[in-house]
Backbone as a chain_set.jsonl record, in Angstrom:
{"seq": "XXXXXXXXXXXXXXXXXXXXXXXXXXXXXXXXXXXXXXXXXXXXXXXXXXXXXXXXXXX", "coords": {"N": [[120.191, 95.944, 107.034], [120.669, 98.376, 108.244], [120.824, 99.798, 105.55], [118.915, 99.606, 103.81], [117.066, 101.311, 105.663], [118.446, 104.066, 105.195], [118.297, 104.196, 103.125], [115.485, 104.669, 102.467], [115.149, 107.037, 104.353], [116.948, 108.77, 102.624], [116.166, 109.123, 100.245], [113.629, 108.3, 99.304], [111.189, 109.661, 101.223], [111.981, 112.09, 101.39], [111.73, 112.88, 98.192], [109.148, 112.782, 98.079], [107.992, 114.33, 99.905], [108.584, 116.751, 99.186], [107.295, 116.339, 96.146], [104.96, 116.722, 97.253], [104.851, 119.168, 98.718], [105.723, 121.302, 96.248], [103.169, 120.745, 95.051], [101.134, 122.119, 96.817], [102.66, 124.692, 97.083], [101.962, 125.529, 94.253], [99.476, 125.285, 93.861], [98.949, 127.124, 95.974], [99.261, 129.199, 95.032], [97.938, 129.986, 92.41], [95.279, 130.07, 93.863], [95.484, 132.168, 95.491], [95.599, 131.672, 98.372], [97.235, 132.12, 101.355], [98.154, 130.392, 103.729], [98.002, 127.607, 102.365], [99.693, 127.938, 100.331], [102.371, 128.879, 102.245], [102.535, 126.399, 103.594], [103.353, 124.817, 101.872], [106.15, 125.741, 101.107], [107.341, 125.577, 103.522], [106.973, 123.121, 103.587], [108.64, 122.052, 101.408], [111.277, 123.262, 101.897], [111.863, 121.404, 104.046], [111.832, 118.954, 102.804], [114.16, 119.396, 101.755], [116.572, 119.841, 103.892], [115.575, 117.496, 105.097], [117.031, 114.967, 104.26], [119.819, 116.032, 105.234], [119.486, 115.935, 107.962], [118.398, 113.908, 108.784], [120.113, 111.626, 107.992], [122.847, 112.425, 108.993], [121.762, 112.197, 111.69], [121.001, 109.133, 112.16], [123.418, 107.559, 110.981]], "CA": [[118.978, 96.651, 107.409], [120.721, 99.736, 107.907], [120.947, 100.705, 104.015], [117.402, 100.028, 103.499], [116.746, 102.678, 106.314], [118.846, 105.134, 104.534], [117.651, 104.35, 101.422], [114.116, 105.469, 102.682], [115.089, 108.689, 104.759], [117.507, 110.092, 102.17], [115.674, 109.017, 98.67], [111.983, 108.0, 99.314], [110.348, 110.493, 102.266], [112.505, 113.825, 100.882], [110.509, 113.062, 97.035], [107.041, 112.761, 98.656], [107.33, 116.16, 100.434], [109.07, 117.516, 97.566], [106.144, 116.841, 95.578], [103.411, 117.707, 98.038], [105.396, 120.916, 98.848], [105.294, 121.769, 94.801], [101.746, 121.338, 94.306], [100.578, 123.392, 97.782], [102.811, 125.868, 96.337], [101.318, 125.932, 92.754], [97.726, 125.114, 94.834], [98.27, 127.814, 97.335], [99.759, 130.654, 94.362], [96.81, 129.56, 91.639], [93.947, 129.989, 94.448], [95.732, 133.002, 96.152], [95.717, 131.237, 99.803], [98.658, 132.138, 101.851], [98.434, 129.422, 104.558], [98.373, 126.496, 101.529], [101.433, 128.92, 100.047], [103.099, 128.822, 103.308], [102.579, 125.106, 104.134], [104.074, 124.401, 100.609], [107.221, 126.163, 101.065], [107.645, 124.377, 104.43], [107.279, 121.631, 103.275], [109.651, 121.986, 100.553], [112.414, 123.18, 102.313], [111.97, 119.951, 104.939], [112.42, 118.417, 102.123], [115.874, 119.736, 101.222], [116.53, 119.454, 104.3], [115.83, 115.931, 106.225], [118.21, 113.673, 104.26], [121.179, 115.654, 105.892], [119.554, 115.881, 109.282], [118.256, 112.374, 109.31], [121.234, 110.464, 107.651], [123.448, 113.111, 110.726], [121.138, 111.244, 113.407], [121.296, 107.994, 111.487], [125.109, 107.359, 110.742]], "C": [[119.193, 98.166, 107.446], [120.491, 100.609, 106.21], [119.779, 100.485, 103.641], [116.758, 101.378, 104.549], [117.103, 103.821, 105.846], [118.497, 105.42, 103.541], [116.172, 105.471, 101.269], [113.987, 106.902, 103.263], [116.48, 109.611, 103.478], [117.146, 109.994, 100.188], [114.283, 109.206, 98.717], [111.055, 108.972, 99.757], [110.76, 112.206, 101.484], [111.62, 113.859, 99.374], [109.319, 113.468, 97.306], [107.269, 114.266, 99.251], [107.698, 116.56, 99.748], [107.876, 117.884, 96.519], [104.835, 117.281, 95.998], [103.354, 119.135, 98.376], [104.919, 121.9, 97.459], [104.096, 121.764, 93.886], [101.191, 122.051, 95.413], [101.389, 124.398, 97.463], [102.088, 126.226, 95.132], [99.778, 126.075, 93.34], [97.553, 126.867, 95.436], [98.328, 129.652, 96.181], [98.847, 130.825, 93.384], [95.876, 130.425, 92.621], [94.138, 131.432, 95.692], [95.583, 132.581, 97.626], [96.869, 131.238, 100.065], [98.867, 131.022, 102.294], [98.605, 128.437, 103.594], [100.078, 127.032, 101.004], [102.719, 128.691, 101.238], [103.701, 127.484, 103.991], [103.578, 124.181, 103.307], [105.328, 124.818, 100.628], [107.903, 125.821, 101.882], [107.97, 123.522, 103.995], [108.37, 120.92, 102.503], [111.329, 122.22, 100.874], [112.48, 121.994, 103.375], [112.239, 119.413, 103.872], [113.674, 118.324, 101.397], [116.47, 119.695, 102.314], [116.956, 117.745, 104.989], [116.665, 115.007, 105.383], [119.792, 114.193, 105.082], [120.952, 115.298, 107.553], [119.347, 114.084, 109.514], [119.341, 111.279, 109.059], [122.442, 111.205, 108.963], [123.067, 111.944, 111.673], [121.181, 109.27, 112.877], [122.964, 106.924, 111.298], [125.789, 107.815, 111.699]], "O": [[118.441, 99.025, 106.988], [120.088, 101.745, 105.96], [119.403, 101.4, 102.908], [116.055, 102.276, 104.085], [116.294, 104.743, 105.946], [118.351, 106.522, 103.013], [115.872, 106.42, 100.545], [113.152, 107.745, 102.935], [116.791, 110.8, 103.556], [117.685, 110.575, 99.246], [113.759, 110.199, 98.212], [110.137, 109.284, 98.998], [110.006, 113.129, 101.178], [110.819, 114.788, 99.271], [108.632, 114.362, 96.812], [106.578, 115.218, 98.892], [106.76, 117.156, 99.219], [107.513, 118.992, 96.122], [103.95, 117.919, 95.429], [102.446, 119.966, 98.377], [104.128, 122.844, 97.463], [103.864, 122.264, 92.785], [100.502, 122.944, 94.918], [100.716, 125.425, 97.553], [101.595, 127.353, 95.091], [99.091, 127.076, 93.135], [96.565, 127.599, 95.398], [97.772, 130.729, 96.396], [98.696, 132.035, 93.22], [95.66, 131.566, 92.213], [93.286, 131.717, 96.534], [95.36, 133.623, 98.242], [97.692, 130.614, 99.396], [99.645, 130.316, 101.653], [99.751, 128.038, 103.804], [101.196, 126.591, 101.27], [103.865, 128.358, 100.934], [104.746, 127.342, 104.627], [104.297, 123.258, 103.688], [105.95, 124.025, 99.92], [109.082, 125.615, 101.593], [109.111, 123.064, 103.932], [108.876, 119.812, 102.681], [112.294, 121.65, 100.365], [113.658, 121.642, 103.438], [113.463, 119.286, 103.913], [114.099, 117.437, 100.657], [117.588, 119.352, 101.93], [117.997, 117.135, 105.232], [117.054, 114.057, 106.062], [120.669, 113.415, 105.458], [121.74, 114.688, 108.277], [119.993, 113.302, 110.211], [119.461, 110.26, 109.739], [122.842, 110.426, 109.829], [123.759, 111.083, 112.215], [121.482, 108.393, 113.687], [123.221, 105.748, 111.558], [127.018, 107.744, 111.672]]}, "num_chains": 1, "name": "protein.A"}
């Protein structure tokens, strides 16, 4: 059970904000909105990010 948990916080969850990060960036730099810009770059670095913090608290 554990390696399906890992599987999901250090493959599955880090993609998905990865790509939601990389279109509110392209979204927020297209439409000149900072806050979408801002939310996107967040997001993107959480996504580089949470596989070491969560597999850390995990393992």
């Amino acid at each position: 059970m554990a390696i399906i948990g890992t599987t999901i916080f250090s493959h599955i969850i880090p993609v998905i904000f990865g790509f939601f990060g990389l279109l509110l960036i392209i979204s927020g730099i297209l439409d000149e909105n900072n806050p979408k810009l801002g939310l996107g770059i967040v997001l993107f670095l959480a996504a580089c990010a949470f596989p070491y913090v969560a597999l850390h608290a995990l393992i």
